[in-house]
Residue, then its C-alpha position, 0 to 999 in steps of 0.5 A: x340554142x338553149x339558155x345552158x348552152x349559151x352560158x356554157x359557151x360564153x363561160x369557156x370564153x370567160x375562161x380561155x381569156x383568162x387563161x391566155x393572160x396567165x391568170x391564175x384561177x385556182x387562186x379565186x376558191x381561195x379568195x372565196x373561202x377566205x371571204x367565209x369566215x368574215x361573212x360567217x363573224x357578220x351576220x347582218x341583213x345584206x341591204x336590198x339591190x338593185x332591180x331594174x339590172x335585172x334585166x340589162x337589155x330592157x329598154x330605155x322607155x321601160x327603164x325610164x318608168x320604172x325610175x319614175x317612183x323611185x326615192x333618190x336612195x333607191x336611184x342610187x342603188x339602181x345607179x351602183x347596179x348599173x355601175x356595176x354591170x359597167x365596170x363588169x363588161x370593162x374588165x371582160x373587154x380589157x381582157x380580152x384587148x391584153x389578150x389581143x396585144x399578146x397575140x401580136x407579141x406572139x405573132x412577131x416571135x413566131x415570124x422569127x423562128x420561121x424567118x431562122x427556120x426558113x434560112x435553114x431550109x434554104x442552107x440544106x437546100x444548096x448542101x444537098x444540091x453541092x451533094x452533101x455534107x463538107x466545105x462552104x455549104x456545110x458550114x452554112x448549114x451549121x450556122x443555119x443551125x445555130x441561129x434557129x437554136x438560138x431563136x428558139x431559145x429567145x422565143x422560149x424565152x420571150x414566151x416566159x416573160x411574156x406569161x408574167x407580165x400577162x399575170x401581173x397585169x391581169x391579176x390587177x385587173x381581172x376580177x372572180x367571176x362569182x363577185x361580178x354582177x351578171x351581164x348582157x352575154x355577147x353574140x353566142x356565136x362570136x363567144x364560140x368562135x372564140x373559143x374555136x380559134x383558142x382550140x386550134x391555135x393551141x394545137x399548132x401551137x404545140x406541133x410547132x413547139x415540138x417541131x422547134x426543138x428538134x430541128x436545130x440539132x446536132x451540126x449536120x456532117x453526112x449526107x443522110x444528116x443533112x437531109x434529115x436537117x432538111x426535112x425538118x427545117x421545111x416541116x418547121x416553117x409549114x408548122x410555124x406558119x400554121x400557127x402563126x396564122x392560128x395566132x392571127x385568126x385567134x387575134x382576129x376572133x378576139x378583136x371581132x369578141x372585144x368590138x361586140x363587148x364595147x357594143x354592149x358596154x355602149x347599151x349600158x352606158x345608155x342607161x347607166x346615164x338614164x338613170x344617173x340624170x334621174x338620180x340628179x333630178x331628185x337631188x343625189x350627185x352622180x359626180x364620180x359616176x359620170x367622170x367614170x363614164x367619161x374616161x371610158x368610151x369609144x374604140x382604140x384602133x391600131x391602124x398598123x395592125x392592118x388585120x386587126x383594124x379591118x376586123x375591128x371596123x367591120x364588127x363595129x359597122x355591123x353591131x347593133x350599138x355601133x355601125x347600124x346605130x350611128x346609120x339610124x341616127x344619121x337618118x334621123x338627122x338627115x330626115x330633121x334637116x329635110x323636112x325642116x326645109x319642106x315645112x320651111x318651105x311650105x310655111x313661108x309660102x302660106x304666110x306669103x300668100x295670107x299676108x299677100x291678099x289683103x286680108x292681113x293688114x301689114x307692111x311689106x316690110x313686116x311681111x318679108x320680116x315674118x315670111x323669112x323668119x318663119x323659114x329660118x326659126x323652123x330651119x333651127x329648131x329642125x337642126x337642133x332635133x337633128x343634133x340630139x338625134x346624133x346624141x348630142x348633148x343640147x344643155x351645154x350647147x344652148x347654154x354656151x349660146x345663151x352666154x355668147x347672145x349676152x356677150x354679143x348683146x352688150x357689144x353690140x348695143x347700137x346694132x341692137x337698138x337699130x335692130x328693135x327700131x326696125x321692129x317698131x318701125x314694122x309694127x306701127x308702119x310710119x312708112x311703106x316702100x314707095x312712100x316720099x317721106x321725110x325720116x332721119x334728116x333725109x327727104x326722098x323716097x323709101x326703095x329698101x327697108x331692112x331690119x337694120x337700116x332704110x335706104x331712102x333715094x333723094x330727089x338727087x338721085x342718091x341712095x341714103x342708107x339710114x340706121x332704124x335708130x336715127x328714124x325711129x327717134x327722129x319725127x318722121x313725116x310721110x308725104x305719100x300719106x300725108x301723116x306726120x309721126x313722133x314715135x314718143x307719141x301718137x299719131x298726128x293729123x297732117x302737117x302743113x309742110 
């Protein structure tokens, strides 16, 4: 497809949205002309743009050199073409989500008038079966009559209003095409279905119209009249019905337009954020650019709009910046979890084995601390890579856990010195599982050391779990070795004891 006709296309798109929501187009050469005179008054040299916006598409790597050299003023000129361009495709999906909420008012309306047509058929259907016009039936027929003028009438009616508050909405809302910066087009294809669906809808539209005025006519009173009566109110509901289902498809294109738009509205918040965090990292404020992002975001379902729900879902599964997006970085994140766990693995088992052999001088103790904490900083490091890779922002969360660590910390004074003495105690190993020592006031021999607390079993048989912290300020003596420790100070020769 050639570059003019996608710009044809994706304009009678632009162009049918605007029209569907009553906005007045021949007021914009207006707003234009207007705008000539004062442009005409001030002369003065119009200020250098944005350049990076050239291209909405490129690549964050690409726009991340780009960005580099900039000044802090020639970012925030960056920053206010991609601000730009964001608010541009925010008008064209609000438009077009106005449009959707129309199609559904219109749909309902609709469903009447086929509902009033309907009950006319029915009615002529048992007058003609009793055979012919007069008595019961023929009164039926009458008031069948009636409550379908009377539908069509409120739905002429309702239509109208419908139209001005479509205008007022969207004349607050939409913006002149030419003072909109240029945008990454939507898929030329959903653009073109759109526009089909706007073609065919307005001619059953307008075959429905013509048919709703004519069949409440005058009260049938003759055979001939009821038939005709007849024809007309089964015509009606073939008709209506088409253009309700004309209605729904355009609704359906619509919603699958606007799920395509959110898509590309999510690539430029991407580097909208890419260029703002460059703009704060040399001093600017993107304050008011990023509460704007903030407000904006995701996508709103209905969930008792059953077609509009599914037609949204699906568009989104398939899209680029939706569906298959989050598919990416869920297995990004599933491989991180992963393979932190095979190198987990592998890490513990070669530390296991290095501190086994002899080679490295070290406590048991001090090996199981070294072997399961190399396990578990791995496991963490793999899960925090795994949570950027689903775009999570690592700032807030690591700095929340820095300020909970000094909480924790404070309260927690006493678990924290046992702690650091089980450290110390790993490190100049005053004792080993299996010794006989003579630690914390509590003789007997060492059956478990932890990173809190060592349980030490007495002559008596009882298990005596005693807090690193009593141990390591306390002398500690080793009958196994035959060594006798202070830890304030160096290491003596054998007590007598």
């Amino acid at each position: 497809m050639s570059i003019c006709d996608q710009q044809a296309r994706r304009f009678l798109a632009t162009i049918w949205l605007s029209l569907a929501l009553g906005v007045g187009l021949g007021s914009w050469p207006a707003a234009a002309d207007s705008a000539a005179p004062a442009a005409q008054t001030a002369p003065a040299p119009a200020p250098p743009g944005p350049l990076t916006t050239k291209d909405p598409a490129i690549s964050l790597d690409d726009l991340e050199l780009l960005l580099a050299p900039l000044s802090k003023d020639e970012v925030e000129t960056e920053a206010k073409g991609w601000f730009d361009l964001l608010r541009a495709k925010e008008r064209e999906i609000t438009l077009a989500e106005l449009s959707v909420h129309r199609k559904n008012r219109e749909i309902a309306l609709l469903e009447k008038q086929k509902a009033a047509a309907g009950q006319l058929a029915k009615a002529t259907a048992n007058a003609k079966a009793t055979g012919g016009a007069g008595g019961a039936a023929s009164e039926k027929v009458a008031e069948a009559q009636k409550a379908l003028a009377k539908t069509v009438e409120a739905t002429s009616s309702e239509t109208a209003k419908e139209e001005k508050k479509a205008e007022a909405i969207a004349g607050a809302t939409a913006k002149p095409a030419a003072a909109s910066p240029a945008t990454a087009p939507a898929s030329d294809a959903k653009a073109g279905n759109v526009v089909a669906a706007a073609q065919k809808e307005a001619a059953t539209a307008e075959q429905a119209k013509a048919l709703a005025k004519a069949a409440p006519a005058a009260p049938a009173t003759a055979p001939a009249a009821v038939v005709d009566a007849s024809k007309k109110a089964e015509k009606l509901v073939e008709k209506t019905e088409e253009a309700s289902a004309a209605k729904a498809d355009a609704k359906v294109q619509l919603v699958d337009y606007s799920t395509q738009l959110t898509s590309e509205r999510t690539a430029l918040l991407d580097r909208l954020k890419l260029v703002l965090d460059n703009w704060e990292l040399k001093g600017g404020d993107p304050k008011t650019y990023r509460l704007y992002v903030a407000s904006i975001g995701g996508i709103k379902i209905d969930v008792s709009d059953r077609a509009a729900t599914w037609a949204r879902v699906s568009a989104w599964l398939t899209a680029d910046e939706g569906g298959l997006r989050w598919a990416r970085n869920l297995a990004t994140f599933l491989a991180y979890i992963l393979g932190s766990i095979v190198v987990a693995r592998i890490v513990r088992g070669l530390l296991r084995r290095a501190l086994g052999s002899g080679r490295l001088h070290s406590s048991q103790l001090l090996a199981d601390f070294l072997v399961s904490s190399s396990g578990r900083i791995i496991l963490a490091i793999g899960v925090l890579l795994g949570l950027s890779a689903l775009e999570v922002n690592l700032a807030p969360l690591l700095a929340v856990i820095g300020a909970a660590g000094f909480v924790v910390a404070f309260a927690l004074q006493g678990t924290l010195s046992n702690f650091a003495s089980g450290l110390l105690i790993m490190v100049f190993k005053p004792f080993d599982i299996g010794d006989e020592v003579e630690a914390g006031g509590i003789k007997g021999k060492v059956v478990g050391v932890n990173i809190f607390s060592t349980t030490i079993l007495t002559e008596e048989g009882l298990q005596n779990i005693v807090p690193n912290d009593n141990i390591w300020k306390n002398v500690i003596v080793n009958r196994t070795t035959g060594v006798s420790k202070n830890p304030g100070e160096t290491a003596s020769k054998p007590s007598a004891a």
